[in-house]
Every structure is written in structure tokens, then in C-alpha cells.
N, C-alpha and C positions, 0 to 999 in steps of 0.2 A: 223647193229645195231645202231639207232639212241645214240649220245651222250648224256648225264646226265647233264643239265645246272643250273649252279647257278648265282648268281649276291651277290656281296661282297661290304659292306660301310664300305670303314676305313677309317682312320685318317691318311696321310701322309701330311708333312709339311716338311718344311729347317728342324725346332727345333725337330720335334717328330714324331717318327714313331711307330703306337700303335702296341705294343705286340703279342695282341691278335687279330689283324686282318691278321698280319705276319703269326702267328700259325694258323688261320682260313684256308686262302690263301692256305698256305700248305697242308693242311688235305684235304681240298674239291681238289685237286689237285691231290693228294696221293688216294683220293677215286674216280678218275677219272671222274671226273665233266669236261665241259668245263666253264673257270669261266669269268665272266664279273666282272672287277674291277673298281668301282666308286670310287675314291680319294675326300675325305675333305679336300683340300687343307690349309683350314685357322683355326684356331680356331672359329672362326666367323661361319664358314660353318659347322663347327662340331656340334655348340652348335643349331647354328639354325636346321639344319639337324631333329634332337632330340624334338627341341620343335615341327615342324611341323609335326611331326609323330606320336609323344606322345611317344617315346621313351626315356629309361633312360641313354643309354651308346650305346657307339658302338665297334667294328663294329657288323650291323646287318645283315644278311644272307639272300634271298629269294631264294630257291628251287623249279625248276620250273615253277619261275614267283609266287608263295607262299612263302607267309613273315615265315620264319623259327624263327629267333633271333639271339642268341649272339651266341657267341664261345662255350658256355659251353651246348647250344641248340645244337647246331651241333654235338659237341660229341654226345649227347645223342640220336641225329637221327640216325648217323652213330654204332649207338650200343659202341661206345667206353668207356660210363663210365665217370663218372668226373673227372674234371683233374686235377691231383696230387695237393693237396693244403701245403702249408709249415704246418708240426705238426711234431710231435714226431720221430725223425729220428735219426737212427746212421751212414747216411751215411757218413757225413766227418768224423767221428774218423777213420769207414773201409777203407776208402780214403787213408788217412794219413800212418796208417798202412801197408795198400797193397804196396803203392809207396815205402814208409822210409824202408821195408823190402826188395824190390826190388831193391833199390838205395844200401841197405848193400851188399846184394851176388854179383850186379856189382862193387861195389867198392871193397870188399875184392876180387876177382876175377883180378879184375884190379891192384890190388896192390902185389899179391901172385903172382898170375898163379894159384889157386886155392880157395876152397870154407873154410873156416876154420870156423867149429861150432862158434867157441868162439869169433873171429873178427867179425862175420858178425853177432852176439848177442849183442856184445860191439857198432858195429856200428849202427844197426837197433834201439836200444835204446836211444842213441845217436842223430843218427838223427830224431828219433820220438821227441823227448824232443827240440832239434830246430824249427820242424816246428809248434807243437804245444806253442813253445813260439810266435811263428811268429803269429801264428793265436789271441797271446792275444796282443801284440804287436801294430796290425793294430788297434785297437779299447780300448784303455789302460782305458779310462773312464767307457765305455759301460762293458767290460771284469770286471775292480773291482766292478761293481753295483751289476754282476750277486758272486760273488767271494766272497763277505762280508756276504752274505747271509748263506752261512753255513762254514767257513776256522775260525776255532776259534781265529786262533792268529788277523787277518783282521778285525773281529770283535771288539778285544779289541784297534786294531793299525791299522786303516785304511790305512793310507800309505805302510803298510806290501801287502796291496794288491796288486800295483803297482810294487813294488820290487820284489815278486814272479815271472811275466814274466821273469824278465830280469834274476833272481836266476836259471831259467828252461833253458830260453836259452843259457844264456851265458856257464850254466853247461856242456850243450850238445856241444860248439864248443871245450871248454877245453876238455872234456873228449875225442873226436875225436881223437885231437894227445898225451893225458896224459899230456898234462901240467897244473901244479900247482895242483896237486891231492889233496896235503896236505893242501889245503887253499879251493877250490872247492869241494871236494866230501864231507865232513863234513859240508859245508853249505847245499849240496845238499839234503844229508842225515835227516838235522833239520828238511829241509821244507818240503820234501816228506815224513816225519815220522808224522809232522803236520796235514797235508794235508789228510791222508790217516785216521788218528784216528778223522780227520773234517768229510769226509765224511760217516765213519763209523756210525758214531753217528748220524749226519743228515741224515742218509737213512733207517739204520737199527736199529735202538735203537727210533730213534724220528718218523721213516716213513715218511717222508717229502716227498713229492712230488715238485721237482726243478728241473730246468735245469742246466745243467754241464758248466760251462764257460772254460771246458779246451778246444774248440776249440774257445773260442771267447765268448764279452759279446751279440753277438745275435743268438746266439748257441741256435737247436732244437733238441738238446742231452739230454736225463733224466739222472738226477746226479743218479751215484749208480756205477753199476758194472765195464763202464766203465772208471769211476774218481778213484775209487779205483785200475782199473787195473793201469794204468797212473801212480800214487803214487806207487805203489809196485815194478814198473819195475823202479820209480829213485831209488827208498830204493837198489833195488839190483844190478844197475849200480853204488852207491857211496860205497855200501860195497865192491863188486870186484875191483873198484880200488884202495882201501885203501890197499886188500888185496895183489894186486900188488904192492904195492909202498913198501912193507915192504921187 
């Protein structure tokens, strides 16, 4: 059986290597092409590339010696569909969750010799609220634009928006080992009491349609069920360790 050939224009350079000629490369490879790769070495050679062709971008594809197009062309030869584009996702909160629940029964495991319901809830909470502090953390500007938007105290005190990461995070590494319950899980408690009657109101009383900045301000999570869930589980890790402390 005669092989399947294609010919591939991308962009490789010292400075940059396109993306989408990468993932091309791959796919015509993966669908068992033999591929002929032509490199734009320069920016120079990319731009003119384009102009001489009448092309808008590259890289561009010919199949079988037939000028096919982009990356997004080829999927749709190869029947694949277009390719996932950034929108409305929950994937990084599942993320978040999966791991920070996963990290608990190994840790509680590691620290017992066994799975304890209640450590490995104290700690999956725990560590959820660190790493979702982490996620506002990298992006502190970006994270309060998305955060003012609907956190009513933030609204009235802008810099409250700022404080909140560090309120989440810092919550979640005291609460780890229980230290300073009496001074952390009541601050915790204010802000996720805040927080939770914030997005109450803006999702389900106003209908807003927002994005969530609990994992960050360039977050493709819709604010609602899971910003409230987030808020509920700090409401019920500061009440358990109060409840503990006593």
C-alpha cells in the first residue's frame, strides 16, 4: 500500500516555535502521512512565505501535493472536529479537587497507617483552599478585576480583594497543623460567609452571568455552583475547628 503524503509550512526559529504546526506535524503523523517538513526559519521567511501565497497565517498543509490549509483545516479533513478552543470550563476546579482529595487520603494514610473519614476531609479542604489561594496568588491584579465584580465587601474596599487570597491561603496551611484556630478560623469563617452570600446574590437572585476567579483572574469557570461550593467547604472547615478548639 502506497504511503499517504503531506508537505507541512511552519515557523521554527531560535525565538519560536509555532504551536500549531507542532500539533499539525503530529496529527498528519498520528494519521499516518509520510510528512515533508518545510521550516520558516526567519520571521522574514514566514511573513514573506504568506505574502507570496496569499496566505493569512501558517502553518499551511498540502495533501498530496493539494494545498489543504491551516491546522484547523486538517482537523476537519481528518474528520476530527475543531479544536478545543478556551470557553466555559470546569476543568481546573475538577483538577484541583481530584489532586487536593488525592494528596488527603495519601497524606492521612501517610501520617496514620490508615484512611480516617475526618483527616482526610480536614485535610482535602485544607489543601483545596491552598491551592486555590495559589491559583489567585500567581495573578493578584488579574484575580481582584475578576473578584470585585461580584464579593460585596471588595466592592465597597477594594483592597479586601487582594487580602482574600492570602485570607484562603494562608487559612488552609494553619488549618493543616491547627495552629492559631482562635485567631484564623474566624477570619476564615467572615470571609467565606462573605463570599458565599456574594455569590449567592450575584448568580442566583441577580442571574449574572461571570466568571469565577476562584481559580485565578483569567479563569474559564462560570461563577455559581462551584464558587459557592468553595465558600461552604471554608464556612465548614472554620466551624470544625472552632469546634475543636473548644
Amino acid at each position: 500500500m502506497m504511503s499517504k503524503r503531506a508537505t507541512i509550512y511552519r515557523m521554527v526559529t531560535p525565538d519560536h516555535l509555532c504551536p500549531w504546526g507542532i500539533k499539525a506535524k503530529d496529527l498528519l503523523s498520528r494519521s499516518g502521512y509520510e510528512i515533508e517538513d518545510r521550516h520558516l526559519e526567519t520571521m522574514d521567511a514566514n511573513e514573506n512565505f504568506k505574502k507570496e501565497n496569499g496566505y493569512d497565517e501558517t502553518p499551511q498543509i498540502f495533501v498530496e501535493g493539494k494545498h489543504l490549509g491551516t491546522y484547523d483545516d486538517l482537523r476537519e479533513h481528518l474528520g476530527k472536529g475543531p479544536d478545543p478552543k478556551e470557553g466555559v470550563t470546569y476543568q481546573p476546579v475538577v483538577a484541583i479537587f481530584a489532586v487536593t482529595f488525592l494528596m488527603a487520603l495519601t497524606t492521612s494514610w501517610a501520617m496514620l497507617g490508615s484512611l480516617s473519614v475526618i483527616r482526610v476531609a480536614e485535610l482535602f479542604i485544607a489543601f483545596s483552599m491552598c491551592t486555590l489561594g495559589i491559583q489567585k496568588l500567581r495573578d493578584l491584579k488579574s484575580y481582584a478585576t475578576g473578584f470585585v465584580q461580584y464579593d460585596l465587601l471588595a466592592q465597597r474596599y477594594v483592597p479586601y480583594a487582594y487580602v482574600y487570597a492570602f485570607i484562603e491561603a494562608g487559612g488552609g496551611i494553619f488549618m493543616i497543623a491547627g495552629l492559631f484556630t482562635w485567631i484564623v478560623a474566624p477570619i476564615v469563617l467572615l470571609a467565606s460567609m462573605i463570599g458565599a452570600f456574594s455569590v449567592f446574590k450575584a448568580v442566583y437572585v441577580e442571574k449574572r452571568d461571570l466568571k469565577c476567579a476562584c481559580v485565578g483572574g483569567d479563569s474559564s469557570v462560570p461563577l455559581g455552583f462551584v464558587s459557592l461550593t468553595e465558600n461552604l467547604m471554608m464556612i465548614a472547615m472554620a466551624i470544625w475547628m472552632l469546634v475543636k478548639a473548644i
